[in-house]
C-alpha positions, -999 to +999 in steps of 0.1 A: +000+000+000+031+023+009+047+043-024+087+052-019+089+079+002+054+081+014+044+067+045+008+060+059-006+074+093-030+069+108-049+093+138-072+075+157-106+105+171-122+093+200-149+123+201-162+146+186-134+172+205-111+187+182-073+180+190-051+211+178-021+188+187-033+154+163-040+184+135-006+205+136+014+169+136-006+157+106-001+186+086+035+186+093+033+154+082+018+154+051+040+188+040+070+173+049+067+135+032+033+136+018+018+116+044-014+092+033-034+101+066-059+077+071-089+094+100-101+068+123-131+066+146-140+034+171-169+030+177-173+001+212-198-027+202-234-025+214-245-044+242-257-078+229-290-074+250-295-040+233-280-050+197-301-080+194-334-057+190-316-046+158-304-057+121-270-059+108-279-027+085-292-008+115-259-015+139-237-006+107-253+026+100-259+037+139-220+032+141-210+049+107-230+084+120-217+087+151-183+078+136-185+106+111-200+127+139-169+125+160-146+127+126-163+158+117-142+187+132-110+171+121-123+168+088-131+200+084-096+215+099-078+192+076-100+204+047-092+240+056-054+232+059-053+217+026-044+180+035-065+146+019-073+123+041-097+088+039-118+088+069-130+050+084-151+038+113-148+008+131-161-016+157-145-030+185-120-026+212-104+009+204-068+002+217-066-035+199-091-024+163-062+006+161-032-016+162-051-038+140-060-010+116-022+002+114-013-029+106-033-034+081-027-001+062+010-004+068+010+027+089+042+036+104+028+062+128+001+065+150-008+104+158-029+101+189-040+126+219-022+109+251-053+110+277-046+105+315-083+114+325-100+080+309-122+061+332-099+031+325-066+048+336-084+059+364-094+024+376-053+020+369-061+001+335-042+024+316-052+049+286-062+039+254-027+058+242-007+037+268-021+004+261-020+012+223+019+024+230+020-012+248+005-035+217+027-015+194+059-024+212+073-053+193+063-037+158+080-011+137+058+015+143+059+047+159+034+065+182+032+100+187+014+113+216+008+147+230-016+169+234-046+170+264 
């Protein structure tokens, strides 16, 4: 997926907050190597006692809006600053679907906000950032956090 010279990043939203920090360091990016920024949004998976009540169709579509919805103000600051981007939404675990994500696009970074005020690093679980930090470890793959 990767052309010479050009490498693939991804920055993973988790709401609908805008991060000045995930915007300046992809638009660095991208003007200094062209940067294929790839926007990425998890959504957690519906309760199976609340999902059961609906179709595949209906989970897919509830997921892709608020997706989009909390992609939205990036999207528009990266519009305004001149940079392409492909936006995606997801399902799953946020820390574990973007590991898997890079992976699969070959991204060498990961732009993400580093958050100390989670519920799970509170409960001493660890941030989404760390735990992403942790599962990227043993790959070739950078992780910039900053930010909040």
């Amino acid at each position: 997926m990767e052309q010479s010279g050009m490498i693939n990043v991804v920055v993973p939203v988790c709401d609908q907050r805008e991060s000045g920090w995930q915007i300046e360091q992809v638009v660095a990016l991208y003007r200094q190597s062209g940067a294929r920024v790839h926007l990425l949004n998890v959504q957690p998976p519906l309760p199976r006692h609340v999902s059961r009540f609906f179709n595949g169709g209906q989970l897919r579509d509830f997921h892709q809006e608020n997706g989009m919805r909390a992609l939205a103000p990036v999207m528009r600051s990266l519009d305004a600053a001149g940079v392409p981007y492909k936006a995606h939404v997801m399902v799953g675990l946020q820390a574990e679907t973007i590991v898997r994500f890079a992976k699969e696009y070959e991204c060498r970074r990961i732009v993400m906000e580093e958050s100390s005020e989670s519920w799970m690093s509170a409960l001493g679980l660890g941030s989404i950032s760390s735990q992403v930090r942790h599962l990227t470890r043993t790959r070739q793959l950078g992780v910039s956090l900053g930010g909040a």
